[in-house]
C-alpha positions in Angstrom: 0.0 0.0 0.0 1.2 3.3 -0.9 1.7 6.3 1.4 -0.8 7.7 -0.6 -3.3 5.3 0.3 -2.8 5.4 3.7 -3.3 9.0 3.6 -6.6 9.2 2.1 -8.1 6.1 4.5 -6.6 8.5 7.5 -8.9 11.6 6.4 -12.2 9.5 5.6 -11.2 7.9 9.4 -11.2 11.5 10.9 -13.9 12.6 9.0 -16.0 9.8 10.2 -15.3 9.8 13.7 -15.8 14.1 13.7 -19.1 13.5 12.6 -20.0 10.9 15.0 -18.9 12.9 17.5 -21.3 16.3 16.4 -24.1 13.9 16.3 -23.3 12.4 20.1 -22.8 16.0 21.2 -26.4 17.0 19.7 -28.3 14.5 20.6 -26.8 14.8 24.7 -27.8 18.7 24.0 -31.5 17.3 23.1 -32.2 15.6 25.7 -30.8 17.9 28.2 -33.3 20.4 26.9 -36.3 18.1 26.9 -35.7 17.6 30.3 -35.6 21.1 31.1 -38.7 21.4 29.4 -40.7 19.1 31.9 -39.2 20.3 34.8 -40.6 23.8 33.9 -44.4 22.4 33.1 -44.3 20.5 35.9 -43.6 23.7 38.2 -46.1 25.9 36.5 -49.1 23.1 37.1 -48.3 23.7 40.5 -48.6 27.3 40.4 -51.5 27.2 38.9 -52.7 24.5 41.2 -51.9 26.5 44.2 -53.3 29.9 42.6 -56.8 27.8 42.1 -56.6 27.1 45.9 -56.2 30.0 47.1 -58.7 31.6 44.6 -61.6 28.8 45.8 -60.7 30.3 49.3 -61.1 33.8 48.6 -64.5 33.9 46.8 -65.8 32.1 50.0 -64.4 34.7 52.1 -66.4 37.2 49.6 -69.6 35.5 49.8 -69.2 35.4 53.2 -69.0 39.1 53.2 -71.4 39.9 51.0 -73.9 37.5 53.2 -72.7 39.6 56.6 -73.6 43.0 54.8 -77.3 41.6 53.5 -78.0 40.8 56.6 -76.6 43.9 58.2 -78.9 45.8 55.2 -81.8 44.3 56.5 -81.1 45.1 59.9 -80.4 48.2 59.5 -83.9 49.0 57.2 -85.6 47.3 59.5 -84.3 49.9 62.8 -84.6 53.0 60.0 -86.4 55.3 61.5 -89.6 56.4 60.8 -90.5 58.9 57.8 -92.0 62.7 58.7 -95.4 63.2 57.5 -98.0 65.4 57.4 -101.9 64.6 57.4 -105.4 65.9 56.9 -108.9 64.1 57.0 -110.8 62.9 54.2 -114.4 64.6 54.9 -117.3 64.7 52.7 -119.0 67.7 51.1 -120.6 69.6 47.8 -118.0 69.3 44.9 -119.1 70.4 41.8 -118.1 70.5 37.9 -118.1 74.0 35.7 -118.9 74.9 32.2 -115.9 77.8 31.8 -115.6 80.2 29.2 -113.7 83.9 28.9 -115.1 87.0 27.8 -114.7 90.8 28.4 -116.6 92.7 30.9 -118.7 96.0 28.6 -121.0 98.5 29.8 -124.6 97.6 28.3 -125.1 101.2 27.1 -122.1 103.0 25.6 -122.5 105.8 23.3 -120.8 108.1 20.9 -121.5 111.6 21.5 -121.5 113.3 18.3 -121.4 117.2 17.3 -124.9 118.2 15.7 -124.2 121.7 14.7 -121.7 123.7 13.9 -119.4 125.7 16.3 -116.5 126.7 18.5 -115.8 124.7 21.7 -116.2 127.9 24.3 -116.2 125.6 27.5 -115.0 122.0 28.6 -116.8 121.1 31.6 -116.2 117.3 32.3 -113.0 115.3 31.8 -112.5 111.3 31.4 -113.3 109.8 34.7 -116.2 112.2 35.5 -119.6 110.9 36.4 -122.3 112.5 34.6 -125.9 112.4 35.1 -128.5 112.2 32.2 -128.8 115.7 30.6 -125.6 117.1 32.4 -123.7 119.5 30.3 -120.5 118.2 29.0 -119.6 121.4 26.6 -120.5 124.2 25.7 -120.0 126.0 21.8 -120.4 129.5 21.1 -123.8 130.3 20.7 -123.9 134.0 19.3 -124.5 133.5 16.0 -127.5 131.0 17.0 -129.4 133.2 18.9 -129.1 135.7 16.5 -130.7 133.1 14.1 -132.9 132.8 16.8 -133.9 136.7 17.4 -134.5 137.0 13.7 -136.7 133.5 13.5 -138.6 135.2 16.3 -139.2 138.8 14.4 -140.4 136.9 11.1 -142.5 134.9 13.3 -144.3 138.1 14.7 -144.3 139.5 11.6 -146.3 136.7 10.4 -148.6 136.2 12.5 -149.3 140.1 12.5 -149.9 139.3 9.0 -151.9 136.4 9.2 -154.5 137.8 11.8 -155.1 140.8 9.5 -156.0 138.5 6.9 -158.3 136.3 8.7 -160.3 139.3 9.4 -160.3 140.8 5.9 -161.0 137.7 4.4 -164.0 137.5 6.3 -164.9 140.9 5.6 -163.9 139.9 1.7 -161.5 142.9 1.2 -158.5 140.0 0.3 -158.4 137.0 -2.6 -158.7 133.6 -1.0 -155.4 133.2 -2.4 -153.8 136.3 -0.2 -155.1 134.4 2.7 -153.9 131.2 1.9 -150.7 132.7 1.6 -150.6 134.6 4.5 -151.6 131.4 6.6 -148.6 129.5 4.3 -145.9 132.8 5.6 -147.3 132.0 9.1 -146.7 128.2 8.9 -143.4 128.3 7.7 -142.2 131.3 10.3 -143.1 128.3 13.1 -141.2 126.2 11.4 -137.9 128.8 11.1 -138.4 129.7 14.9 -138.4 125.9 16.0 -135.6 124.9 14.0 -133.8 128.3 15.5 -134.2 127.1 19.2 -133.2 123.5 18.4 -129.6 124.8 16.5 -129.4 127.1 19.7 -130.3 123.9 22.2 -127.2 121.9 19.8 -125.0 124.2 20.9 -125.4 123.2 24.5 -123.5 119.3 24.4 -125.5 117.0 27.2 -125.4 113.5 28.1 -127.9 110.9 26.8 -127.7 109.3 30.2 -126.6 108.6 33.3 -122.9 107.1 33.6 -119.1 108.0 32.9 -117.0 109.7 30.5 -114.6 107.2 29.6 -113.2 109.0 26.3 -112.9 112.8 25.2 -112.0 113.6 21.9 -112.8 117.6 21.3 -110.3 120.2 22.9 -111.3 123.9 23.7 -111.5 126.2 21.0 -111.3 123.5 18.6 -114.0 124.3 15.8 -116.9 121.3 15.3 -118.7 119.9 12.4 -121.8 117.9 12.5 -121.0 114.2 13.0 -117.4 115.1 14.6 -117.3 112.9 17.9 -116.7 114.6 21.0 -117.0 111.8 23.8 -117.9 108.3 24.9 -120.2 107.9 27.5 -121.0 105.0 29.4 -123.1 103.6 31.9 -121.2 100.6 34.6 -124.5 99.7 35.7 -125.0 97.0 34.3 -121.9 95.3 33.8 -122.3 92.2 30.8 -120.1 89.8 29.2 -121.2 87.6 26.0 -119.8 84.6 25.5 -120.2 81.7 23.0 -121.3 78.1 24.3 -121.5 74.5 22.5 -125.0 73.8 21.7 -124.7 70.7 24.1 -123.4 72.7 26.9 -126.3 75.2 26.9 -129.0 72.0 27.3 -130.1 72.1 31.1 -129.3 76.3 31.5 -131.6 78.9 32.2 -132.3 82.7 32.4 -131.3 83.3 36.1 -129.2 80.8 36.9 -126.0 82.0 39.2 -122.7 82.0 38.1 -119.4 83.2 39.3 -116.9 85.7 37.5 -112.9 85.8 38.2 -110.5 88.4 37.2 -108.0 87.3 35.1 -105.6 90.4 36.2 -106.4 89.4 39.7 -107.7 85.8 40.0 -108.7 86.8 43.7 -111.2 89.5 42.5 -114.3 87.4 42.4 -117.8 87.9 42.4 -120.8 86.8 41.4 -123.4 87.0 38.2 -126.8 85.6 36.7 -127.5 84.4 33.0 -129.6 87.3 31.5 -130.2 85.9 28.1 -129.7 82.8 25.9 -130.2 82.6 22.3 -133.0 81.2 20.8 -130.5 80.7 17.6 -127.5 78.3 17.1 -125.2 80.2 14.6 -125.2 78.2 12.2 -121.3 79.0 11.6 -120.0 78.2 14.4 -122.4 75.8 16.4 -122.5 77.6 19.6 -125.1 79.9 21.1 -125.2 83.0 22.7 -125.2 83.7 26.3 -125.5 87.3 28.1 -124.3 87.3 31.5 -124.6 90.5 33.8 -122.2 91.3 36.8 -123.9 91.6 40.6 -122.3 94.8 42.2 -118.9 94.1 40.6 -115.8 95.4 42.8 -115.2 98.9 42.5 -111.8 97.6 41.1 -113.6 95.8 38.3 -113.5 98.0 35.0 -115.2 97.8 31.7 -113.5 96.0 29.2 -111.6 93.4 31.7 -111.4 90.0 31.1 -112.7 87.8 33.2 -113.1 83.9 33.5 -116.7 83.2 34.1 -117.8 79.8 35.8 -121.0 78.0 35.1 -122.5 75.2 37.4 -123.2 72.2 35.4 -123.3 69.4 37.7 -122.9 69.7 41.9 -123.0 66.2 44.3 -123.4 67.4 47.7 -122.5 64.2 49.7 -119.2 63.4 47.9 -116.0 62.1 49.4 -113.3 64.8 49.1 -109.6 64.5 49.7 -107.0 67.2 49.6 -105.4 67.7 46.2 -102.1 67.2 47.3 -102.6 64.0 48.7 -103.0 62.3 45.2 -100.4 61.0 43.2 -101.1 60.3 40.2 -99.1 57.8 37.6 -99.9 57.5 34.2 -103.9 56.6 34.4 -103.6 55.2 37.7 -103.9 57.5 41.2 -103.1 56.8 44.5 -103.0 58.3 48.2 -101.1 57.3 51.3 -103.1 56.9 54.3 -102.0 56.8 58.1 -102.6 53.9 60.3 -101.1 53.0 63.1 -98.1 54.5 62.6 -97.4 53.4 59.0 -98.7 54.2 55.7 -101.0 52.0 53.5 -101.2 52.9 49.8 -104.6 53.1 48.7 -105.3 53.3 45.2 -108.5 55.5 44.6 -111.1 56.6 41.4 -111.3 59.7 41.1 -114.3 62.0 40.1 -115.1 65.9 40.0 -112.2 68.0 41.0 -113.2 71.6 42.4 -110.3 73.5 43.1 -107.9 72.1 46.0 -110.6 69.0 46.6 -110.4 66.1 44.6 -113.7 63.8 45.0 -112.9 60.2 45.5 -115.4 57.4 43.9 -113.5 54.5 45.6 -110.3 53.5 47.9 -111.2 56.1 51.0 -113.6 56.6 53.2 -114.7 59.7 55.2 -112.6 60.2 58.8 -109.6 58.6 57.3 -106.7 60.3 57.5 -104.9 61.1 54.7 -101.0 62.3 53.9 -100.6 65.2 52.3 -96.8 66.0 52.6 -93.6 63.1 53.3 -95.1 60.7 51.0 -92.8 61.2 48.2 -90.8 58.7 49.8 -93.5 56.1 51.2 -93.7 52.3 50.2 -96.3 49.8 51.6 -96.0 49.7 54.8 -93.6 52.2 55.5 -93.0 53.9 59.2 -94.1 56.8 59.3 -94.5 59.5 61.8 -97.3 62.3 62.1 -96.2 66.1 62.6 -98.1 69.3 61.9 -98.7 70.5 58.9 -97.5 74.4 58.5 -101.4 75.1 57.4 -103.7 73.3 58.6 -105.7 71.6 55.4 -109.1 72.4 56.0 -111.0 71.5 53.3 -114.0 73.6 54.3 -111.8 76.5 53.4 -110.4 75.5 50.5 -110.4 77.2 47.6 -113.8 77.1 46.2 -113.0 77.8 42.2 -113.2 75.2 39.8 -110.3 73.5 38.5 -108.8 75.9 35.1 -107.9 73.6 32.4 
């Protein structure tokens, strides 16, 4: 064998054996980390195991808690103490329900008062405000050149009738025509006529009231120069006092002339007073369906003017043995209405029908009866059941002197 030979077989020895070795180192390497590997899983399933433990333990200490603090809840509800309330008794009495309408208050007379002749304002002798009685002089206008008409009417006139007596006797004696004489009479006549119409431009001049009342507008100033027609002032009389208003045909079935109803200021809805149905229509207007009513003011307040509007308040039905309860006892959800009342130191809810409301009463058809007592302030807060305990209310809630208008919509 060659040296040659025994080279080469020496490298593919060592090549052989390096590789065996790399795969013996590898495979050591391998395992070591598999090992390694297991060792680590191992420890975490512990951890895991041990962080289960102790999480079972802690949610029983949490529902143990949350068990203590129910029960200290309901402990502590049941020693609450009692909720403040005030109360009133349910007693029985005449509630009624209103046909309501608006209107303005007007003087039944009111006129214009117009210039009728011609003239210069010489005197003023009332103002707005001033009461005037029928025929009083509210102004005077110069008068000269009237009486002057008048003094002339009156010469013509004598002259006339001078005339007319000399012709009465001649015509009897026959010394005149029958036509002289009629003329004469016809000169006569018409010198009346001149005279009369004289006074009554004089008596124009001379501005009076047509009746007893007010002067609630003046229009002419002095020395201002009038025409016929010109307006110089609106008179009016208070007395009576009437308001119209306009009613469904079905509301006006069951009224009648006379019947009593009561009028409210709006400017002051503690100015009230009372009034009567004058007149109804005998007509439906045929435009709007409604009928006419004419209601007149009793002995208004002096504070009451013409023209002010006013509610006015007709009875339409009235039950005189209801069961009333205060208005702010009720409670009222959606179509449902309840009230609290006290017994026995707590409140039971009672839920009631109601029926005609008049003012601060509330008429209850069902759920109350009379001498109960009822809560009228605290219950905001109230459950079934609830404790309660009565003070005094700040007003007494007497419903006898409630107030007795009807409920505005």
């Amino acid at each position: 064998m060659t040296p040659i030979s025994q080279r080469k077989r020496f490298l593919i020895f060592s090549g052989i054996l390096v590789v065996l070795v790399g795969a013996l180192v590898a495979t050591g390497l391998f395992f070591k980390r598999s090992r390694a590997a297991q060792g680590a899983d191992t420890q975490a399933t512990a951890e895991s195991g041990n962080a289960a433990g102790a999480s079972a333990q802690g949610s029983g200490g949490v529902a143990h808690a949350s068990t203590k603090t129910e029960e200290k809840g309901k402990k502590d509800e049941s020693e609450k103490a009692p909720i403040p309330v005030s109360v009133a008794p349910i007693a029985t009495g005449a509630v009624s329900s209103y046909i309501t309408s608006t209107a303005n208050l007007v003087p039944e007379s009111e006129v214009k008062v117009l210039a009728e002749a011609d003239g210069r304002v010489a005197e003023l002798l009332v103002e707005e405000g001033s009461r005037v009685a029928r025929g009083q002089v509210l102004a005077q206008l110069v008068k000269d050149d009237a009486e002057i008409m008048l003094r002339k009417a009156e010469v013509r006139l004598e002259n006339a009738r001078i005339n007319f007596e000399r012709a009465e006797q001649e015509i009897v004696d026959k010394l005149i025509s029958r036509e002289q004489y009629d003329k004469d009479h016809l000169d006569h006549q018409i010198a009346q006529q001149e005279l009369a119409e004289a006074k009554w431009r004089l008596e124009k001049t001379t501005i009076r009231a047509p009746f007893g009342g007010r002067v609630t507008e003046r229009f002419v100033k002095l020395g201002q120069h009038l025409h016929p027609g010109e307006q110089l002032f609106t008179v009016s009389d208070f007395d009576p006092l009437v308001a119209r208003i306009f009613l469904p045909e079905k509301d006006v079935f069951g009224l009648k002339e006379g019947r009593d109803v009561r009028i409210t200021l709006k400017a002051n809805d503690t100015t009230r007073f009372h009034g009567r149905i004058r007149q109804i229509s005998p007509v439906v207007d045929t435009g709007t369906g409604t009928v006419k009513l004419t209601i007149e003011a009793s002995a208004p307040p002096a504070e009451v003017r013409p023209g002010a509007f006013v509610t006015i308040d007709i009875v339409r039905e009235t039950r005189p043995q209801a069961i009333l309860v205060p208005r702010e006892a009720v409670v009222r959800e959606l179509q449902d209405a309840y009230v609290f009342v006290a017994n026995g130191g707590v409140a039971e809810k009672r839920t009631i029908s109601l029926g005609l409301e008049e003012g601060g009463r509330i008429e209850a058809l069902s759920g109350v009866k009379a001498g109960e007592q009822v809560i009228v302030a605290g219950q905001g807060g109230l459950k079934q059941g609830s404790a309660i305990k009565v003070i005094p209310a700040p007003e007494a809630s007497d419903l006898g002197n409630l107030d007795d208008r009807p409920v505005r919509g």
